[in-house]
N, C-alpha and C positions, 0 to 999 in steps of 0.2 A: 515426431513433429519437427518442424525446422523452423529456422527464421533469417530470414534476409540479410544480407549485410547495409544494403539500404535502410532497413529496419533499426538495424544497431547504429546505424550512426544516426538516427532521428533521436533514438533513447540517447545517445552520448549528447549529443549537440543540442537538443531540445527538452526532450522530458528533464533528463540529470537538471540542468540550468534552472527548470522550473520548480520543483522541489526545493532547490538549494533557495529560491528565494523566497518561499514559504517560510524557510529558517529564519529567512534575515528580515522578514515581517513581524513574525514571531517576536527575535531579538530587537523590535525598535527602528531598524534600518530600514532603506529604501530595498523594494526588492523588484525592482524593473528587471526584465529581459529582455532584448530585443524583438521586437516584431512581435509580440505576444500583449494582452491589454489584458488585466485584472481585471475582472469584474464583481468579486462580491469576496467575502470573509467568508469562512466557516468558523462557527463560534459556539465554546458552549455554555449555557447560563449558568452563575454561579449556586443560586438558590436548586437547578437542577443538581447539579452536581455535589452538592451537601446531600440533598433528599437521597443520591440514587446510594453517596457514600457511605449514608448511615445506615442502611438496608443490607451492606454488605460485610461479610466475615473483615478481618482484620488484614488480611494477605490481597483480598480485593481494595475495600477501603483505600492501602498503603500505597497501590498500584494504581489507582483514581488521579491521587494525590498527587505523585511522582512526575506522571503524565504531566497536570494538567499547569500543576503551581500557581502562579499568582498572576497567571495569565490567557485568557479565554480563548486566547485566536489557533486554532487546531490545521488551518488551510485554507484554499482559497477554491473560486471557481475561474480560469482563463481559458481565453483566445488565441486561435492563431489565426490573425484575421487572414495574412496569405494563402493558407490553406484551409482556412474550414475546421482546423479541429480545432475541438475542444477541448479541457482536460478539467479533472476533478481531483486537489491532491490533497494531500494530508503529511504534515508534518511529522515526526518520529521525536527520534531524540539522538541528541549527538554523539553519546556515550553511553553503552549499553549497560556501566552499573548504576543510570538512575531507576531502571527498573526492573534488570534479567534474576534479582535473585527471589522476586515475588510472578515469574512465569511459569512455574507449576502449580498453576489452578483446574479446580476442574473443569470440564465439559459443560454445555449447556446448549437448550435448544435455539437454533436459528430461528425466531419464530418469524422475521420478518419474510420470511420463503416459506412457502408450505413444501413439505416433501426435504429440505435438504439434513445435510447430516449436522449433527452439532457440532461446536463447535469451541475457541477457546472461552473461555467466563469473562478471564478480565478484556480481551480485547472487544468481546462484543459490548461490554459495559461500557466500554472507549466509545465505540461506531453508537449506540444507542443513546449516546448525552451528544453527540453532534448531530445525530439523523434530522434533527427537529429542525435545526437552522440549514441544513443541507436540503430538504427539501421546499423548505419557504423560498432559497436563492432560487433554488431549482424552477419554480413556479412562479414566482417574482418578476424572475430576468427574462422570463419563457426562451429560458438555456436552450433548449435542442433548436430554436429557429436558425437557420441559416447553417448549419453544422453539418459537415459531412461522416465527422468522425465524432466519437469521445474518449479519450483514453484517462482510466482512472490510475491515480500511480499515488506512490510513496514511499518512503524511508524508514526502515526498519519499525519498530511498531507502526508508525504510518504506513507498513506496507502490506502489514495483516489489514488493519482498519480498511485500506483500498482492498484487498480481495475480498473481503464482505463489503464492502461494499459494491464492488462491479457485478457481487452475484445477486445483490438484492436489485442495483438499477436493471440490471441486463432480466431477469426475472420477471420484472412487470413492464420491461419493455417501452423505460422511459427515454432512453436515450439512441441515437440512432449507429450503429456500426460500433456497437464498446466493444474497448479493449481495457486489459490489467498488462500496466506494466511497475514493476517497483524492485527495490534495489534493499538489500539484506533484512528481508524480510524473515519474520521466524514461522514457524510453522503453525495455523491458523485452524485447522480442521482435525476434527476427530472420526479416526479411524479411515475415514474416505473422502476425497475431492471429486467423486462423481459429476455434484451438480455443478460444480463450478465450472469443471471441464463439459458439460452439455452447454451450461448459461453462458461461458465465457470462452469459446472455441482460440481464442487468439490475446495468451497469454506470456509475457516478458519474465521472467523472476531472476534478477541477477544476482549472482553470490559468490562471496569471497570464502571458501573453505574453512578459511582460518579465524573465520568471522563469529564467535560464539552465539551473534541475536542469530544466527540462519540453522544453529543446531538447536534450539531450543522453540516448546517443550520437545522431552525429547518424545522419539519412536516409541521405546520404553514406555510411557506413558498411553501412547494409542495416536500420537497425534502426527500431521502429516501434513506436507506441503502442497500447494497445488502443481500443474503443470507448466511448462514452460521454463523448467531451470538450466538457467547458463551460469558455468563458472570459471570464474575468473581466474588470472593465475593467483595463486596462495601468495599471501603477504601478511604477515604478521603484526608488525608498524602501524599502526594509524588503521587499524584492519576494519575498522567500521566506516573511516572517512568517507564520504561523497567524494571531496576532489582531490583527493591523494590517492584514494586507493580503488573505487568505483570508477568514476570516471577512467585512468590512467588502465585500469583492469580491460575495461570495453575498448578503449582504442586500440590495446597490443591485438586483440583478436580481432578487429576491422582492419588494422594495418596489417594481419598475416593470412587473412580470410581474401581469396580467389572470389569470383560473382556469384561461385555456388551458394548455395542455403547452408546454413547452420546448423547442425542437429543438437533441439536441448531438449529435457528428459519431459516423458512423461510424469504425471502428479504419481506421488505416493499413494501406497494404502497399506494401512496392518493390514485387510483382509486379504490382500494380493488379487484384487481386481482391477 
């Protein structure tokens, strides 16, 4: 599979930007981007989010928590009113030891897709306490009008929750032209990314080698990335940053990339299909 260098500098110059202001929403701040309009919060209830935490083992529960803190807002829904796309993101976390040392949880069924493979425990518990207010925005704001595109994206744990989530919009066929793009993502799927790769034919996954959320859980365990990985050069320093090391990652390969296409990997499988 390949991808653009037009592509890559839409993800460097637009998506990256839009994530990163997710964070600064998040954090209390203004999260304007240029050319792009906000239109709705993704939020998850607190009373949800007790019920779903006390249902769950102690390694869930703690990974609820970590996530969620003392503050509901998970991501947003925007525009880009010059072109037509849309985007769906989801926040992550800025440093991967608020939560990588409770990422080996079990498996569990995707039940929001009939047919796909399961998948990780704690991040579908993520995606399942926001789905609610994700798709009242969704139906609310009647999102797909006027859109040509939708790209669902996000930062490391927010970057699992957006690949389940683009397989569940792209699935029932709510949104018009989805794509998944997101940036040190850990690996979301157990044993196979089949459907994702049927649901979701036009996938981003960028990663820094050196990046520990992108190696976890691991292979060992059964679980597996989807398609579409690019990676960056290895950086050690700031190895999770968005704009130290993500961003800076994506430009050295658009600044050394000719108009050909890009070649990044096929999804994973322990089964080796």
């Amino acid at each position: 599979m390949n991808v653009s260098v037009e592509d890559l500098k839409y993800a460097k110059n637009i998506t990256l930007p839009i994530v990163n202001a997710a964070y600064s929403r998040f954090q209390g701040k203004a999260g304007d981007v240029d050319g792009i309009t906000h239109l709705a919060d993704i939020t998850v209830e607190r009373a949800d989010l007790d019920r779903f935490a006390a249902e769950e083992d102690a390694a869930t529960r703690k990974l609820l928590y970590q996530v969620f803190g003392d503050n509901n807002l998970f991501g947003g829904l925007e525009r880009e009113d010059a072109t037509g796309t849309g985007f769906v993101v989801f926040r992550g976390t800025q440093t991967a030891a608020d939560w990588i040392e409770n990422a080996r949880l079990l498996a569990a069924p995707f039940k929001e897709v009939a047919g796909a493979p399961a998948v990780h425990l704690g991040f579908h518990r993520v995606y399942q306490l926001v789905r609610k207010s994700l798709t009242s925005q969704l139906a609310s704001l009647n999102f797909a009008a006027g859109l040509n595109r939708v790209i669902v994206t996000g930062h490391s744990l927010g970057g699992a929750v957006a690949s389940l989530c683009a397989l569940d919009l792209a699935s029932h066929g709510v949104l018009p032209n989805l794509e998944c793009c997101t940036f040190a993502s850990p690996r979301t799927f157990y044993f196979t990314a089949s459907s994702f790769v049927t649901a979701v034919p036009k996938s981003l996954r960028v990663a820094n080698s050196l990046d520990i959320v992108t190696r976890v859980p691991p292979r060992e365990l059964g679980y597996v990335h989807v398609h579409g990985g690019l990676d960056i050069a290895p950086k050690f320093e700031d190895f999770h940053d968005l704009d130290k090391t993500y961003g800076p990652g994506l430009q050295q390969i658009i600044e050394q990339a000719t108009h050909s296409a890009i070649a990044v990997s096929n999804a994973e499988s322990v089964l080796g299909l």
